[in-house]
C-alpha positions as CSV (number, residue, x, y, z in Angstrom):
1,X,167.2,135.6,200.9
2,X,165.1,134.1,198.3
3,X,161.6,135.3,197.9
4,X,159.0,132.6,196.8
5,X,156.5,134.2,194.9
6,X,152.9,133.0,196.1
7,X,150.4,133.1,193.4
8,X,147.1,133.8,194.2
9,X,144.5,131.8,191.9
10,X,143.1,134.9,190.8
11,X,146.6,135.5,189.3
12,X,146.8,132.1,188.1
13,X,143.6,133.2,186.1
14,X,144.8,135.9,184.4
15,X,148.2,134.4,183.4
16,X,146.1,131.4,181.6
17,X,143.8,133.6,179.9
18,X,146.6,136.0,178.7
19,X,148.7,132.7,177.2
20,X,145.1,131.2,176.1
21,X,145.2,135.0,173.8
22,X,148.5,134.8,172.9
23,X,147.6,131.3,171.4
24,X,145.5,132.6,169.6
25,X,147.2,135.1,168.4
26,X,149.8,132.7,167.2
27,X,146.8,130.7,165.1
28,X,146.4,133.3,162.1
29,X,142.3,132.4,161.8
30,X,141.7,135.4,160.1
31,X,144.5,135.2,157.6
32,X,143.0,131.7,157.0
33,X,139.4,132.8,156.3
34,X,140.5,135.9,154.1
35,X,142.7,133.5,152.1
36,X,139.6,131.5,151.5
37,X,137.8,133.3,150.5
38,X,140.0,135.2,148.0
39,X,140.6,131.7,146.9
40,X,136.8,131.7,146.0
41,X,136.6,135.1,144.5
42,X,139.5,134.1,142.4
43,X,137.5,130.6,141.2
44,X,134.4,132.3,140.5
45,X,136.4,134.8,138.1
46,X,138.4,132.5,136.4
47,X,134.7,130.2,135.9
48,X,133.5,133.8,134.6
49,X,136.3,134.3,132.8
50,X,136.6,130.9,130.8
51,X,132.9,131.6,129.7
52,X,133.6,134.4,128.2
53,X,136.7,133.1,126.1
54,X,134.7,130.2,125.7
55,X,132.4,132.2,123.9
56,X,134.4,134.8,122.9
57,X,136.1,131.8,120.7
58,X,132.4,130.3,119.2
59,X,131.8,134.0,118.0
60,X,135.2,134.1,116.4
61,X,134.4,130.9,114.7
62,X,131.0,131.9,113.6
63,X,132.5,135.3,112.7
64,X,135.3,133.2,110.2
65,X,132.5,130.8,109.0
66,X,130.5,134.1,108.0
67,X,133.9,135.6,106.6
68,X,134.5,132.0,104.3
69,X,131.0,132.2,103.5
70,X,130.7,135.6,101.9
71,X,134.8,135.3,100.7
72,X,133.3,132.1,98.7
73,X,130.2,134.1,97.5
74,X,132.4,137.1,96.2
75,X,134.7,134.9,94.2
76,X,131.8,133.4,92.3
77,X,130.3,136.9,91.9
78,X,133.9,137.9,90.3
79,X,133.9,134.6,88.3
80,X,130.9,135.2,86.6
81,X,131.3,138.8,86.4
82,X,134.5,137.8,84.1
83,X,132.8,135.2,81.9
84,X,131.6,136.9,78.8
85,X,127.7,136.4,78.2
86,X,127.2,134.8,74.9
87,X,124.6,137.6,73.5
88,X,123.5,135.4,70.0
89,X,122.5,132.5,72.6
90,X,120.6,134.6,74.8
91,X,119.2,136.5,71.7
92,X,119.0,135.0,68.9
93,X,118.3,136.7,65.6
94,X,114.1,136.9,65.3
95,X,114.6,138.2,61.8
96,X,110.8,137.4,61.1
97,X,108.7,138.9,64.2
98,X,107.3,140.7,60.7
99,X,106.4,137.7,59.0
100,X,105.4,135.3,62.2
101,X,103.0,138.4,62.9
102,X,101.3,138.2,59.4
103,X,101.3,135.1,59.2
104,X,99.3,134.9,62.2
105,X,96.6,137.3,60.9
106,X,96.6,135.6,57.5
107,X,96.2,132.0,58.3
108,X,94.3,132.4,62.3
109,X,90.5,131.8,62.5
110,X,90.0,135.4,63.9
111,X,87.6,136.3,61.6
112,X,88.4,140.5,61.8
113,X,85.9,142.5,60.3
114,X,89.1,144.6,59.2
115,X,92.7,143.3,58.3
116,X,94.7,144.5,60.9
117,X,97.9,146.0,59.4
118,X,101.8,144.9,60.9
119,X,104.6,147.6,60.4
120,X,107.9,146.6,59.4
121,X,110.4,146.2,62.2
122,X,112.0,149.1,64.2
123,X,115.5,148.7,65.5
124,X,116.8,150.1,68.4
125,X,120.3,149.4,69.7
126,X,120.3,148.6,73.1
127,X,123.8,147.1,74.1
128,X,126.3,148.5,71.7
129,X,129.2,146.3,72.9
130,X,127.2,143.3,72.5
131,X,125.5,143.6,69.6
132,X,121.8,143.6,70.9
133,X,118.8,145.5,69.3
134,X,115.5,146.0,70.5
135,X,113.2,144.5,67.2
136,X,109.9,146.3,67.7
137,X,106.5,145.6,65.3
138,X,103.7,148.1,65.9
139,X,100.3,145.9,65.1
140,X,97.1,148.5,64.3
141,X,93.5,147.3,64.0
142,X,90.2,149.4,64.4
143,X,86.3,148.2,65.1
144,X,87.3,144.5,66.4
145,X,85.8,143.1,70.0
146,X,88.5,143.4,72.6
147,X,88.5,139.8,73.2
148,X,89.6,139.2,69.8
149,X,92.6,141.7,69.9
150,X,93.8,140.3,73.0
151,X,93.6,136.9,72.1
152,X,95.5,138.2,68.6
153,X,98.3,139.6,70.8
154,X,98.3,136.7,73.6
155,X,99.1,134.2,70.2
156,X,101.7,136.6,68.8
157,X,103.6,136.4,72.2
158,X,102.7,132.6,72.5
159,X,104.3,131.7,68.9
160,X,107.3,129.4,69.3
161,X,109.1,130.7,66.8
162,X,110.0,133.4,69.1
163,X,111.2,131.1,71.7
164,X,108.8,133.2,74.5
165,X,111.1,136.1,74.2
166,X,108.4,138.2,72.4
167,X,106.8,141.2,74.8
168,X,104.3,143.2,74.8
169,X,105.8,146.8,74.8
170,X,103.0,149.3,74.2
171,X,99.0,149.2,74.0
172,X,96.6,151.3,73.0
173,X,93.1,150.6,73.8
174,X,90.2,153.3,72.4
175,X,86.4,152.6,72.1
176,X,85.2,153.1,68.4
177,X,81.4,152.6,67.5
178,X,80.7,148.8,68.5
179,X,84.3,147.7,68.7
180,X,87.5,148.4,69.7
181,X,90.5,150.7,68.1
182,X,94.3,149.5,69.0
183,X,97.5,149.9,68.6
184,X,99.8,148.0,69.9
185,X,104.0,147.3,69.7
186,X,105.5,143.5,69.5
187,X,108.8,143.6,70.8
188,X,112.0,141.1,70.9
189,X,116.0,141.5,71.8
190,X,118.3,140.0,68.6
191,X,121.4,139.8,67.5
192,X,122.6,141.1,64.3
């Protein structure tokens, strides 16, 4: 004998709400939502990532710009570092710093109350390989104002015979009666 089964509503119910579950079971919403947003982690770490090659690169440039730069600087360092210096054009012989001086006191309007008296020159080699010597004069004159020696020593260095390459390398300055005493040395780099 068959049996009929009789469902109750209340049965009816339950079966609805247990297929209504297994639906959703069957709809992976969670998988969905977590695959979103690892979609959007991954994004925003490859947007964080391209900025950072993307400067990662501009510092590499600016680094090999930098590198070119100084390379460039280097070779013109070693460039001129392997050109000789022609000494007789940077020095050239000032055989008369002697005479020039003299001639200063002799035919200038200074009007000393003594001569002054010029030594004759003093070498000192300074660059053997090249040839140079340090030409030194030492100038001597006693009871003179102080604005007469210095304007003495500001024409010796001013003369352009010596091409501005004159300097002052030593002064002496002592107070004597009304005047002045000095001594002083007149220096220039020659050639031989």
């Amino acid at each position: 004998m068959p049996t009929h089964l009789h469902r109750s509503a209340q049965v009816d119910a339950q079966l609805s709400g247990m297929a209504a579950s297994r639906d959703t079971a069957n709809q992976p919403r969670m998988l969905v939502v977590l695959s979103a947003v690892l979609l959007a982690a991954a994004l925003i770490f490859l947007m964080v990532g391209a900025r950072k090659v993307s400067s990662a690169r501009h510092s590499l440039a600016n680094a090999q710009s930098y590198a070119t730069r100084i390379d460039g600087l280097l070779n013109q360092i070693d460039t001129k570092k392997s050109s000789k210096v022609d000494f007789t054009k940077l020095y050239p012989k000032q055989p008369y710093l002697q005479v020039f001086t003299q001639d200063l006191v002799d035919k200038g309007s200074y009007e000393f109350t003594n001569k002054p008296s010029v030594s004759s020159p003093r070498e000192i080699l300074v660059l053997r390989d090249a040839g140079v010597y340090q030409l030194t004069i030492q100038c001597r004159i006693q009871q003179e104002s102080l604005d007469k020696i210095l304007k003495w020593i500001d024409d010796i260095l001013r003369l352009k015979q010596l091409r501005g390459q004159a300097f002052l390398s030593h002064i002496t300055l002592t107070p004597q009666g009304s005047g002045w005493q000095s001594s002083f040395d007149i220096s220039v780099y020659t050639t031989k």
